[in-house]
N, C-alpha and C positions, 0 to 999 in steps of 0.2 A: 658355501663350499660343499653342507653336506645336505644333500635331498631327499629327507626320512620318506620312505616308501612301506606298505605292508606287505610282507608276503603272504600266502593262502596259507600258512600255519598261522599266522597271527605275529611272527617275529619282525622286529624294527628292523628297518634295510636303512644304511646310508648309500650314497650312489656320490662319487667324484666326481663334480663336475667338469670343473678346471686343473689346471696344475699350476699355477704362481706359487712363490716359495713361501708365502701368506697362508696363502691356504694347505699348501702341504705343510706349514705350520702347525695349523688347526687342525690336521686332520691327525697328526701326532700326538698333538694335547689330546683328543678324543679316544683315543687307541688306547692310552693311557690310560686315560680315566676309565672307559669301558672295564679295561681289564684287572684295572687296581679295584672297581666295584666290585666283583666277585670273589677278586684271593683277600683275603683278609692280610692285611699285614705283608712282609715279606717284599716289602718295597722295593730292594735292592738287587733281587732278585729277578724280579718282572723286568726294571728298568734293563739290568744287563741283557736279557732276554731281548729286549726293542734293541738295545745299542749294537747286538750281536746281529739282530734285521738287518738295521741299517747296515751297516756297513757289506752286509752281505757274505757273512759268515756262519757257521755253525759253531754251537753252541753242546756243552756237556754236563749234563745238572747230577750233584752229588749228594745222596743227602738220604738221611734214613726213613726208612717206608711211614704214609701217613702223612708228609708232610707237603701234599696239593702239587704233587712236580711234573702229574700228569692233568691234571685240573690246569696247572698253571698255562700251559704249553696248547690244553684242546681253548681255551680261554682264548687265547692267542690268536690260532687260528678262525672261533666264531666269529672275533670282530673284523675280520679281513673277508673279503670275498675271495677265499682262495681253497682248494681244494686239499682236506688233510687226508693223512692215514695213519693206522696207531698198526706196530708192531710188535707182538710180545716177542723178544727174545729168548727161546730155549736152545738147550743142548743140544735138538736133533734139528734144529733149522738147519736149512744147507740154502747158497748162493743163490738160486733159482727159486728159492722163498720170496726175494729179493727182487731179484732184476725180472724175473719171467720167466717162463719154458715154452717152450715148443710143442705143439699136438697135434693128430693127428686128424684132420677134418675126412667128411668123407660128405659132395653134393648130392644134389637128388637124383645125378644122373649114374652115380655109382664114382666118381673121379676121386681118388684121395690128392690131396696135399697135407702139407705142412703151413702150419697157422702160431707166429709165435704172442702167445698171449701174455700181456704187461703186468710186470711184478706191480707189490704198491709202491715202488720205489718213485715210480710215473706220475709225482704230484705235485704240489707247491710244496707242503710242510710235510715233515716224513717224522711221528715220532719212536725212534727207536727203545723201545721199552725195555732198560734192563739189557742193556747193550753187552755186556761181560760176560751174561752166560750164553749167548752164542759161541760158537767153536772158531777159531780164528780165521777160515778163508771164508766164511759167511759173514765176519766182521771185515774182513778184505773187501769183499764186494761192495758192501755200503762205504765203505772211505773211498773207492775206487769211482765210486760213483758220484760221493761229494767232491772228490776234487776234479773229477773231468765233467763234472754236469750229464755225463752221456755214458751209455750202457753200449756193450758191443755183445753182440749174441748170433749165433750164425753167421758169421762175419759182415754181421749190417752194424751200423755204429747211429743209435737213434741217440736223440739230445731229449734232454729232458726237461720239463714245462718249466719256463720261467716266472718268479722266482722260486729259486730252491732252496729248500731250507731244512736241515736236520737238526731235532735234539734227541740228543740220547739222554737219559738216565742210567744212573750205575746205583748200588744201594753200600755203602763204603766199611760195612759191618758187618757183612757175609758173606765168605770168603767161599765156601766151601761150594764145589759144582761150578765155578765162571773159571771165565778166560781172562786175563786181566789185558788191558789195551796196552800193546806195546808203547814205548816212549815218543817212536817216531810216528806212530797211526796217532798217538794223542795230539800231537805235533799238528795234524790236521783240523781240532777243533782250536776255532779262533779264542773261545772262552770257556775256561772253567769254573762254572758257577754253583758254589755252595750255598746249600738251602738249610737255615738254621731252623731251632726250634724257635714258636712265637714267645713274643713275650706273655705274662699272664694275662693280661687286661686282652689284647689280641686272642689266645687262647678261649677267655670267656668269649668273645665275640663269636666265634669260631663255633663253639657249642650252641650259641644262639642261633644262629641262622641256619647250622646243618640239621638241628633235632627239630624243627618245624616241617610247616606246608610250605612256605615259601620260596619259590626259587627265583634267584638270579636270573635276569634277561640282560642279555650283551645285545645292542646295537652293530650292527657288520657299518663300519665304516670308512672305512679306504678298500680297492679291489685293485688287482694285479699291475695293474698303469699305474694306479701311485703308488703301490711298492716299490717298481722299479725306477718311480722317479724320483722318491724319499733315497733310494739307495744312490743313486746318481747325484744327488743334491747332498747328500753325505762327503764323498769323493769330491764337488767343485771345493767345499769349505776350504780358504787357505790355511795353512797350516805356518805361521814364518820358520825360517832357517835358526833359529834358537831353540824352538820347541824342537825339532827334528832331531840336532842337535842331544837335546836331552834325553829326547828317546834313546836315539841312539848310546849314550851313555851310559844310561839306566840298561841295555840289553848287554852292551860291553861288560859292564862290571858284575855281571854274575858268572862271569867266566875264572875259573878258578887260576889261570895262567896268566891272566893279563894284569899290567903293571896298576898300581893304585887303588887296589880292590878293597874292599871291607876285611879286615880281619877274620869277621864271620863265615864270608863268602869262602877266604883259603883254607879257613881249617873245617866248614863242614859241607861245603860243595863238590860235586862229585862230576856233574856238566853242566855247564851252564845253555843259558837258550841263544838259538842260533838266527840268523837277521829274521825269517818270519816273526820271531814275537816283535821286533822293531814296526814293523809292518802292523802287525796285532794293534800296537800300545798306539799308532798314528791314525789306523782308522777307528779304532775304537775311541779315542778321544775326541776324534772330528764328531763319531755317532753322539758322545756325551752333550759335547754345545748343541748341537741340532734337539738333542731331547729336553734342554734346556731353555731351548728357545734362541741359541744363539750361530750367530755364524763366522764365529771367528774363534781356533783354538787358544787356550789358554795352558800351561804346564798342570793347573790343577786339574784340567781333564786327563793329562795325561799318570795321576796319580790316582786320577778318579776308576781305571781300568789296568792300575798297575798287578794288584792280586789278582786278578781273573785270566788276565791272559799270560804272566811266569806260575802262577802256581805249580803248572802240571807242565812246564818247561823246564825249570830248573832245578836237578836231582840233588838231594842230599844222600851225603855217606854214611855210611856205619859209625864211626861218630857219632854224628848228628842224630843219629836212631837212636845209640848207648845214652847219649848226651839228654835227651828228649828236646830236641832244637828241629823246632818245625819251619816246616820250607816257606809259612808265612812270617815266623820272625826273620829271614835269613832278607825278606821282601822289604819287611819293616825297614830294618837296619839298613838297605839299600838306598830306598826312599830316605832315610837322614844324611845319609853320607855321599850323596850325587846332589850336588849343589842342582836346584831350578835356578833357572832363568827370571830374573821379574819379571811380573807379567804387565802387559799396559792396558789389560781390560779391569776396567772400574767394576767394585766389588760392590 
């Protein structure tokens, strides 16, 4: 499947040869592995990262400074042949930071026009650094852009390279100088992914490899044809009418109006999430069996990506703030009280 090659820096190239679902198999395991080789630890994290690929969504990493979210993300990108770009996020960005502006050419024959040159927006992977302290119509433009894939500017409407892919970082303990993402522009990331501290034994790890000579090499192992056929081969996965079913139940029942809810949900819910996280919870658990190896959904994928895609769906109230009842127990308690389906895939 993969055709290690060198490049004239000396880095491992893989090259895709085929695309059978075998070998977009392998070339998953390898992505994987490439990239769990470098982040120490934080397994859960990466995988959601791939699950959020596949499925062909964007992705929002939470999580306090130091802890590899921008490492994790360029990691990402080295192992793919796909073209990144990092964004820092400040206060004075404006829009056309983003998508491009317009300039003013002048040829050698003296003739001006207009010339509009491409924000970094114009990539595969876009990582939005610190997405919160931009000002909000300059986070406009980037959601605007993740959901229509394409940029309008001068009245020309250019698409943008496929695939696309955004992660933002937010830093969730300093407040002061951001914009905070409205409910419904969060709405637009398919996953909200918390990046915990390591454990200790990871930690030492962590110190070992970063205070030496040694650096990490990532192998590029899938390029833009099998990105887009990993994400298409995500989508064939059947999913049966039970699991659907239970998605759909689990999205129903965080709504604070509807009949047979958790206790939990009535007294500290404030909105619940609306049919996209159904959509969320269905390809994301298709992405889980594919990262697994498999190609048939089972309900515990769909538990597998239940905190990541309601987190930052389903509001809790002033209550639940007074109460200190976090909108992941309110997830928990959902996941107990929405009966799954049995599943008929062997454990």
């Amino acid at each position: 499947m993969v055709d290690p090659a060198r490049r004239t820096d000396g880095a491992v190239v893989g090259r895709v040869v085929s695309g059978s679902e075998e070998e977009l198999i392998s070339a998953l395991a390898d992505l994987r592995k490439q990239v769990g080789g470098r982040i120490v630890g934080q397994r859960d994290a990466i995988d959601e990262i791939l699950m959020a690929l596949l499925a062909g969504g964007h992705a929002l990493l939470v999580g306090v400074p130091g802890l590899a979210k921008t490492l994790m993300v360029r990691s990402v990108a080295d192992a793919m042949h796909l073209e990144f770009r990092r964004v820092q996020f400040t206060p004075d960005l404006v829009p056309s930071d983003i998508t491009g502006t317009e300039i003013l050419d002048e040829d050698a024959s003296g003739k001006r026009s207009f010339r509009f040159v491409r924000g970094p927006v114009f990539t595969n992977i876009v990582l939005a650094d610190e997405i919160n302290r931009a000002p909000p119509r300059t986070q406009a433009a980037l959601l605007e852009a993740m959901q229509e894939h394409s940029v309008t500017a001068s009245g020309d409407t250019m698409p943008l390279p496929k695939p696309f892919f955004v992660l933002a970082t937010q830093n969730p303990i300093e407040q002061e100088g951001t914009y905070p993402l409205p409910e419904a522009q969060l709405d637009r990331f398919l996953f909200d992914i918390r990046v915990g501290y390591p454990s200790e034994a990871d930690e030492v790890a962590i110190l070992r490899s970063t205070t030496g000579t040694a650096e990490s090499q990532i192998s590029r192992v899938v390029h833009a044809d099998g990105v887009l056929a990993l994400q298409r081969l995500t989508r064939d996965l059947p999913a049966a009418e039970p699991v659907l079913k239970y998605a759909a139940s689990l999205v129903r029942a965080t709504r604070p109006d509807a009949p047979g809810i958790p206790a939990l949900v009535r007294k500290f819910v404030r909105w619940g999430a609306g049919p996209r996280a159904g959509q969320a919870l269905v390809l994301g658990a298709k992405a889980a069996a594919l990262l697994d190896g498999r190609f048939t959904v089972s309900p515990d994928d769909i538990k597998r990506v239940a905190f990541p895609v309601l987190r930052h769906r389903v509001l809790t109230n002033f209550a639940a703030q007074a109460e200190g009842v976090t909108v992941e127990r309110v997830i928990a308690d959902l996941l107990e009280h929405v009966q799954a389906p049995r599943s008929s895939i062997p454990v």
